[in-house]
Backbone and ligand atoms as CSV (ligand in chain L), in Angstrom:
chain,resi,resn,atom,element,x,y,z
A,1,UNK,N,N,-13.221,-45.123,45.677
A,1,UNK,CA,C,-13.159,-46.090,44.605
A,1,UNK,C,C,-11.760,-46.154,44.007
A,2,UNK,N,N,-11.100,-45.047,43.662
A,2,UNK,CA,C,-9.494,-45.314,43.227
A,2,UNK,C,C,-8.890,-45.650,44.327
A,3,UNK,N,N,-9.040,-45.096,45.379
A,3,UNK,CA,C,-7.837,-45.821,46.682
A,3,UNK,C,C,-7.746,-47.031,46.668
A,4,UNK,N,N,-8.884,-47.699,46.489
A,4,UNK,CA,C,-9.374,-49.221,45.964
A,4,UNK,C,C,-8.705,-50.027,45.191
A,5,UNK,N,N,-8.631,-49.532,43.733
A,5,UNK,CA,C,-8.321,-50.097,42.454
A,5,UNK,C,C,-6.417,-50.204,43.562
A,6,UNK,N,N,-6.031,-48.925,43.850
A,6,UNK,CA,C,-4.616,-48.774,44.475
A,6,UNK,C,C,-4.123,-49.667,44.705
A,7,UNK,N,N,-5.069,-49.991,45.695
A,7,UNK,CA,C,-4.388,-51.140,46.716
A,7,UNK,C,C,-4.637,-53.108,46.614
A,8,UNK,N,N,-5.530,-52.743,45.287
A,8,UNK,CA,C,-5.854,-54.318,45.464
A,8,UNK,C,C,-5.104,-54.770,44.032
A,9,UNK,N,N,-4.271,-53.900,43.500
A,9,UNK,CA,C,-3.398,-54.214,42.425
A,9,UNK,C,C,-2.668,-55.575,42.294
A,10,UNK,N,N,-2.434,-56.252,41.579
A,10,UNK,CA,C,-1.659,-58.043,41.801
A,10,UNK,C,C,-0.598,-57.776,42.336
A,11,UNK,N,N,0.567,-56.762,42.060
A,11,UNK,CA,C,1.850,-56.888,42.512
A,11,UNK,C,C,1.982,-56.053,43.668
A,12,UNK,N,N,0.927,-56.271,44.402
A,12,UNK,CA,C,1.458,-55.637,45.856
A,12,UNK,C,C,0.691,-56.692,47.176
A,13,UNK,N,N,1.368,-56.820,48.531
A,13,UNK,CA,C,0.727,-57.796,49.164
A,13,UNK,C,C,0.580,-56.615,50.175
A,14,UNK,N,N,-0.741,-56.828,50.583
A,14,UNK,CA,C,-1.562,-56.507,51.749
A,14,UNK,C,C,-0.980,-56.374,52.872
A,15,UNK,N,N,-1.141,-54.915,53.869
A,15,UNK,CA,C,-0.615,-55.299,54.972
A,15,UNK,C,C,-1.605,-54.470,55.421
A,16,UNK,N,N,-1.874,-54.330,57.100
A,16,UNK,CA,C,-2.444,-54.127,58.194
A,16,UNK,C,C,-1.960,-52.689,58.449
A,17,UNK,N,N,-2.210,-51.413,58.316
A,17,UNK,CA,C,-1.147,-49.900,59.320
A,17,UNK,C,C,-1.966,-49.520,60.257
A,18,UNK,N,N,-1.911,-49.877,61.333
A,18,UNK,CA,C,-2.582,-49.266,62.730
A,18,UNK,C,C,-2.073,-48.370,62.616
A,19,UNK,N,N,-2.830,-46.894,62.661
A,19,UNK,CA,C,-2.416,-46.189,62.951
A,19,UNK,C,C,-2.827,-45.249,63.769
A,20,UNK,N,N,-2.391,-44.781,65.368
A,20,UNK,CA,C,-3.402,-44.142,66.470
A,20,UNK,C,C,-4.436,-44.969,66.427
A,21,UNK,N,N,-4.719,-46.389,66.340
A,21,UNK,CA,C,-5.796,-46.815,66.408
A,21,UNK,C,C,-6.657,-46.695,65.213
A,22,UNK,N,N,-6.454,-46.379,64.320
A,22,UNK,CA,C,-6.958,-46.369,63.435
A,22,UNK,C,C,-6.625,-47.522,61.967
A,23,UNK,N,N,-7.551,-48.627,61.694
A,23,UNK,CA,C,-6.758,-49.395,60.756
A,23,UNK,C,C,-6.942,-49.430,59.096
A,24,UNK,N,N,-5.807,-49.205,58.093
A,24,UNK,CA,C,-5.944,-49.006,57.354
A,24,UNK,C,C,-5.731,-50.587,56.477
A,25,UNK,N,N,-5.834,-50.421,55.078
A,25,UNK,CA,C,-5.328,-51.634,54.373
A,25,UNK,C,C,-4.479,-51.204,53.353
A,26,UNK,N,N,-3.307,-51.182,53.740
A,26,UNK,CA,C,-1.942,-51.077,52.984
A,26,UNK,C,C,-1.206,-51.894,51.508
A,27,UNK,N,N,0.467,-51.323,51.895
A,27,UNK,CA,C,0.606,-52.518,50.889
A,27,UNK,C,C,2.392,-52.445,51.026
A,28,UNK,N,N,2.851,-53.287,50.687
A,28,UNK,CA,C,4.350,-53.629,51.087
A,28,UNK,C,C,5.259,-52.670,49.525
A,29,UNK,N,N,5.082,-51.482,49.004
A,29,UNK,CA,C,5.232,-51.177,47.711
A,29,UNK,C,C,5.408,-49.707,48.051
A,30,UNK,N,N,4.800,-48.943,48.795
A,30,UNK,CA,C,4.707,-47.964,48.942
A,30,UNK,C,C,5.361,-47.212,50.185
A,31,UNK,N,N,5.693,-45.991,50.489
A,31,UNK,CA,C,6.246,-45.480,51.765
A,31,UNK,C,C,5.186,-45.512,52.721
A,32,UNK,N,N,5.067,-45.391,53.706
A,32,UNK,CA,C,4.208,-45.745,54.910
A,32,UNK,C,C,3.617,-44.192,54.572
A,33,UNK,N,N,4.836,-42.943,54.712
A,33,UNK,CA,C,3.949,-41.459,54.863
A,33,UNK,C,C,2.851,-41.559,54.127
A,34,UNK,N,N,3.312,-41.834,52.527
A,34,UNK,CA,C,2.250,-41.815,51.352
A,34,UNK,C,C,0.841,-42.512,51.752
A,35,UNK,N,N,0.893,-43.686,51.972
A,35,UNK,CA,C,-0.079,-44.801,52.571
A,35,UNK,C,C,-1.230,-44.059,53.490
A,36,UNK,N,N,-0.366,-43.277,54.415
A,36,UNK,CA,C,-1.200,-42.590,55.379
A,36,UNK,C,C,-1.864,-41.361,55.139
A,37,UNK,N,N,-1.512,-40.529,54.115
A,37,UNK,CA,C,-2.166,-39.449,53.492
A,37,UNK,C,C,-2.929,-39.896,52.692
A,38,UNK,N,N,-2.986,-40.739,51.852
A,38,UNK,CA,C,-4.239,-41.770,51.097
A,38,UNK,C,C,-5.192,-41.618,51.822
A,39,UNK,N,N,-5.121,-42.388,52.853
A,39,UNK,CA,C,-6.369,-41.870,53.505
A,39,UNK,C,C,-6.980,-40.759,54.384
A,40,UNK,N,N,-6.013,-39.701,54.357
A,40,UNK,CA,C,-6.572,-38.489,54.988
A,40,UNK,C,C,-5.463,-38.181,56.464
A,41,UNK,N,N,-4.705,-39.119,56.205
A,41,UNK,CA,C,-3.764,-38.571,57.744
A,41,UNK,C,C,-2.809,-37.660,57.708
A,42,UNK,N,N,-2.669,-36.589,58.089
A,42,UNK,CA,C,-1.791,-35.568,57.724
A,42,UNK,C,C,-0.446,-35.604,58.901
A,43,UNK,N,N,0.576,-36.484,58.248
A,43,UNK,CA,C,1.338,-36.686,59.116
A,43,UNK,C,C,2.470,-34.740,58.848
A,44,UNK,N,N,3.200,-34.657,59.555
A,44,UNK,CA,C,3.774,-33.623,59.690
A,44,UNK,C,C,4.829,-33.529,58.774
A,45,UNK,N,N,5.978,-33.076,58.102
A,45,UNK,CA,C,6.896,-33.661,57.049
A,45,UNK,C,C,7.567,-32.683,56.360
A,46,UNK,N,N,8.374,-32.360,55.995
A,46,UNK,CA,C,9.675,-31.429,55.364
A,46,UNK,C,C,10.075,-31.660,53.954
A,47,UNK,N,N,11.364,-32.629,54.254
A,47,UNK,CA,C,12.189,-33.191,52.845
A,47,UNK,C,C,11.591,-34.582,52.368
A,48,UNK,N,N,10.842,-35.167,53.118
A,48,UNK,CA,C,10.185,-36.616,52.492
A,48,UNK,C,C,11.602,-37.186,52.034
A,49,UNK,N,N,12.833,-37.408,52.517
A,49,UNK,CA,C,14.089,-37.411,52.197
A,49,UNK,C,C,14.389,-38.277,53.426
A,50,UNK,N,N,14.046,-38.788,54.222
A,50,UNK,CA,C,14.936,-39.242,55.318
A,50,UNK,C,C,15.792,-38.551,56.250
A,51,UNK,N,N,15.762,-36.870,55.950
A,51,UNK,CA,C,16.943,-36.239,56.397
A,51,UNK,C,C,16.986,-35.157,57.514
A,52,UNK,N,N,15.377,-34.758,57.593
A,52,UNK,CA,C,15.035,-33.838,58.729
A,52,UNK,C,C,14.415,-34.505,60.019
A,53,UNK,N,N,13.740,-35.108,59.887
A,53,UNK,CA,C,13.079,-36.189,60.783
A,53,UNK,C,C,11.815,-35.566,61.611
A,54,UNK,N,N,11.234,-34.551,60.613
A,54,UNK,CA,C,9.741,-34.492,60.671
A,54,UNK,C,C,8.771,-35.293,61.045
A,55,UNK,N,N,8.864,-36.137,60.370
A,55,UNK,CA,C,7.832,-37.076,60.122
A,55,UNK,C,C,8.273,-38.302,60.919
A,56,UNK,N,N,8.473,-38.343,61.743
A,56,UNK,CA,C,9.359,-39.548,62.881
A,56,UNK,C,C,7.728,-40.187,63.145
A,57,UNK,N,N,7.800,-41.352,63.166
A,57,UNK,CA,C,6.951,-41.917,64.213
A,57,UNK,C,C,7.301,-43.411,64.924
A,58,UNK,N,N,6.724,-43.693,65.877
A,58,UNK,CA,C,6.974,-44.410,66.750
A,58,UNK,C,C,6.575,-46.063,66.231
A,59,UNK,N,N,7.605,-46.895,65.562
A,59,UNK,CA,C,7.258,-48.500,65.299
A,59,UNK,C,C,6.694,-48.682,66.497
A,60,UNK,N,N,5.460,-48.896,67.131
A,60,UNK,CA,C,5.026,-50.280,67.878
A,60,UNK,C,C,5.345,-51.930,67.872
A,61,UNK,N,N,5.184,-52.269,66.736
A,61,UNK,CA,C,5.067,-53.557,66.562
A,61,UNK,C,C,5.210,-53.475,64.822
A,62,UNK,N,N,5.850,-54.999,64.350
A,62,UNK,CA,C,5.974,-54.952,63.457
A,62,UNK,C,C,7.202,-54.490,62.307
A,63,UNK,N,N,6.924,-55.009,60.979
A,63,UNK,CA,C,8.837,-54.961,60.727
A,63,UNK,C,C,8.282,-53.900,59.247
A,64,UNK,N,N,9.848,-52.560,59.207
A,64,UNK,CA,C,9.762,-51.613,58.110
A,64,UNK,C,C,11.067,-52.171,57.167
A,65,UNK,N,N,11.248,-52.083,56.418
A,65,UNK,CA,C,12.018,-52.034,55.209
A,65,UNK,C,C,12.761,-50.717,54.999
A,66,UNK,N,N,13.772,-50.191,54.878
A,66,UNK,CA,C,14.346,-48.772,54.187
A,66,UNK,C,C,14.548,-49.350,52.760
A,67,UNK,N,N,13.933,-47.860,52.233
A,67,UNK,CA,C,13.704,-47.854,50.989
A,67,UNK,C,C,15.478,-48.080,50.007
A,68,UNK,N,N,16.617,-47.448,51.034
A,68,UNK,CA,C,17.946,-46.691,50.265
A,68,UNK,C,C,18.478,-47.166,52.129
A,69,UNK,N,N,19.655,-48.042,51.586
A,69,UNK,CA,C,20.521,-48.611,52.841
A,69,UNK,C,C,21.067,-46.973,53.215
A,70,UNK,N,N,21.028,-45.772,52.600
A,70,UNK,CA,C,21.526,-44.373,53.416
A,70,UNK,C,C,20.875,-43.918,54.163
A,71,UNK,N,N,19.569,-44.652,54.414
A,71,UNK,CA,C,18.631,-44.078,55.280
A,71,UNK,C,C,19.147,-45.173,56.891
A,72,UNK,N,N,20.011,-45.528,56.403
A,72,UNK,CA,C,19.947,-46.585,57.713
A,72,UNK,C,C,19.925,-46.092,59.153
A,73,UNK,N,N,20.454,-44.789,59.311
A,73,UNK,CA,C,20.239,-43.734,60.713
A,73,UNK,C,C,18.821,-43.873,60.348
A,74,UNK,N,N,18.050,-43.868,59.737
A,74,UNK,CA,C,16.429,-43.446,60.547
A,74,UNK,C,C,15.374,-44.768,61.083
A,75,UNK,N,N,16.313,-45.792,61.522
A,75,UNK,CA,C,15.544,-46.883,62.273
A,75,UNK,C,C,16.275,-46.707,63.586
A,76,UNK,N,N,15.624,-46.319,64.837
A,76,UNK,CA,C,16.369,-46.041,66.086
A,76,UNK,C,C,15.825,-46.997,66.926
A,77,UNK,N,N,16.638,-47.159,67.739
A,77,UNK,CA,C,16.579,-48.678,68.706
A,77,UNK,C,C,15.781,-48.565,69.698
A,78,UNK,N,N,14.899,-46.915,69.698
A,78,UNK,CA,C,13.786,-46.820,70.504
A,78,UNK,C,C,12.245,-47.224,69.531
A,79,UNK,N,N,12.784,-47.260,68.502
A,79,UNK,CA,C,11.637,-47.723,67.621
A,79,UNK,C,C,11.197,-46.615,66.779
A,80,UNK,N,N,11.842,-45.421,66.653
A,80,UNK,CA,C,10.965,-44.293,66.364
A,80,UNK,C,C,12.004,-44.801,64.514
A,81,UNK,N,N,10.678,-44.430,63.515
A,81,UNK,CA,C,10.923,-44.632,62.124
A,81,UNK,C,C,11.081,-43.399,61.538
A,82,UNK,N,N,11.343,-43.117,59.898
A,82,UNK,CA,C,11.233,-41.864,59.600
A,82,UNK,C,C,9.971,-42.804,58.631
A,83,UNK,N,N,8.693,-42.631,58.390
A,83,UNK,CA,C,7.750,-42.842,57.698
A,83,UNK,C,C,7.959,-42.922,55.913
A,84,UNK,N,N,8.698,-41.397,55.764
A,84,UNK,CA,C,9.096,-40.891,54.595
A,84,UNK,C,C,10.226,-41.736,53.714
A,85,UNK,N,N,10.627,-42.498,54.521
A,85,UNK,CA,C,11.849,-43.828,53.804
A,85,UNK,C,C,11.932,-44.738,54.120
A,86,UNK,N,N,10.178,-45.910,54.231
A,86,UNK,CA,C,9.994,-47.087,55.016
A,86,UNK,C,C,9.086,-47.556,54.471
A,87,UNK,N,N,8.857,-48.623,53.911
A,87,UNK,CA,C,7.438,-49.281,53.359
A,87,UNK,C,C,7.641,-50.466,54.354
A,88,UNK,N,N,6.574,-50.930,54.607
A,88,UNK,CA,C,5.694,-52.150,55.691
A,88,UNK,C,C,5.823,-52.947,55.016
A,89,UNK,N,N,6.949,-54.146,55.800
A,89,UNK,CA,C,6.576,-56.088,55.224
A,89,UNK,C,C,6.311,-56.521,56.052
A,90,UNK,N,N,5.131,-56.284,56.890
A,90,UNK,CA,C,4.415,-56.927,57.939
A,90,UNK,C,C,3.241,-56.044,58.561
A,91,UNK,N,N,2.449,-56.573,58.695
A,91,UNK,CA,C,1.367,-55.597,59.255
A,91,UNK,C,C,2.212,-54.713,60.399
A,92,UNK,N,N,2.018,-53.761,60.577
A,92,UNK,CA,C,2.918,-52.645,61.615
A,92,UNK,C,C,1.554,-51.729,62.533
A,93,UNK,N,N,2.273,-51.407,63.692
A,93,UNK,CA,C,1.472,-50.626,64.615
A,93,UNK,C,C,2.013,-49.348,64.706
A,94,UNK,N,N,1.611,-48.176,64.464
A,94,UNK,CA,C,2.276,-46.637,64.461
A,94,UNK,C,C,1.706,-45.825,65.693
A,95,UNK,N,N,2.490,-45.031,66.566
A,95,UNK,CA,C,2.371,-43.914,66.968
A,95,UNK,C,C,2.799,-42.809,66.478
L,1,LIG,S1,S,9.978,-35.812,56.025
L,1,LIG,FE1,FE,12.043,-35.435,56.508
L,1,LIG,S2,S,12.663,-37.271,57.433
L,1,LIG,FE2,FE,10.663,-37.707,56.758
């Protein structure tokens, strides 16, 4: 019931996080890691900083945002994200 109230707040727009196949209902406001522990996914993770790259996962499909243009090393041209410094403006697919 609060994850609820969370996500259906006015100032946030809806997005899609596949994640492993699994689909959640997001929001373009928040870091993707956070999003995914909401609902119980225990992604792996260190500094939540952008800076160790723990928490890497694989963009499939779909477009991330960096939170801080210093994070700009953690979008790699193989697709792999750092979760921990990326909120979703588009429904996105995760490995
Ligand atoms: S937790 Fe360190 S880069 Fe994401």
């Amino acid at each position: 019931m609060e994850r609820k109230k969370l996500f259906l707040s006015k100032n946030r727009h809806h997005v899609v996080i596949n994640y492993k196949k699994h689909e959640i209902i997001g929001n373009n406001k928040q870091i993707i890691l956070e999003q995914l522990e909401l609902y119980g996914f225990l992604i792996p993770y260190s500094c939540r900083s952008g800076i160790c790259g723990k928490c890497k996962l694989h963009l499939i499909s779909g477009t991330v945002k960096l939170l801080n243009k210093s994070y700009l090393d953690n979008i790699h041209e193989d697709g792999m994200i750092f979760p921990c410094c990326c909120i979703p403006i588009s429904n996105i697919t995760l490995l």
